[in-house]
Legacy VTK file of the C-alpha trace (Angstrom):
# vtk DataFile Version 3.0
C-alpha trace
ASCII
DATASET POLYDATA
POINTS 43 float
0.000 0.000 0.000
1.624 3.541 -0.867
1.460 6.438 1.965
-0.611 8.677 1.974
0.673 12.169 2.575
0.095 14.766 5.270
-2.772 17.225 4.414
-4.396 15.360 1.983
-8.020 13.450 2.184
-7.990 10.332 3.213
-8.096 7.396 0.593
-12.148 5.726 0.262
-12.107 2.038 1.874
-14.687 0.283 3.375
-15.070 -2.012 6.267
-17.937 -4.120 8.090
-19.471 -2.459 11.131
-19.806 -4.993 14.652
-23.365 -6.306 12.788
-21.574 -6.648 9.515
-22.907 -4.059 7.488
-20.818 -2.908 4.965
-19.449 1.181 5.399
-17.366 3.228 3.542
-15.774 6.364 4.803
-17.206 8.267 1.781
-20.637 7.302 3.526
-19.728 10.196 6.241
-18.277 12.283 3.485
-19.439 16.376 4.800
-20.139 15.063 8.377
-18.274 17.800 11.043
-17.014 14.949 12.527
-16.227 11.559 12.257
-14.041 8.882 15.122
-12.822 6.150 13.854
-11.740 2.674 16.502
-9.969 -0.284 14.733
-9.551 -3.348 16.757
-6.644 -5.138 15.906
-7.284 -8.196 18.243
-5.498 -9.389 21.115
-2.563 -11.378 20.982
LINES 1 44
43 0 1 2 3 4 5 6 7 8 9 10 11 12 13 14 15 16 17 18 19 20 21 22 23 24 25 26 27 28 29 30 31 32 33 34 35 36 37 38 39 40 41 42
């Protein structure tokens, strides 16, 4: 994957929420504010 430079928007991906529904982070596109958690599991 290539970086993604300071000041710039942030590349579209999507994910599945905790009940498996699809979102994108163009789906909050013009929301004030958005917060993002990832889990990356527990070793």
């Amino acid at each position: 994957m290539s970086r993604v430079k300071i000041d710039t928007p942030a590349p579209d991906f999507s994910l599945e929420d905790f009940n498996g529904v699809k979102v994108s982070l163009s789906d909050f596109r013009d929301k004030k504010h958005v917060i993002m958690v990832l889990n990356r599991g527990f070793s």
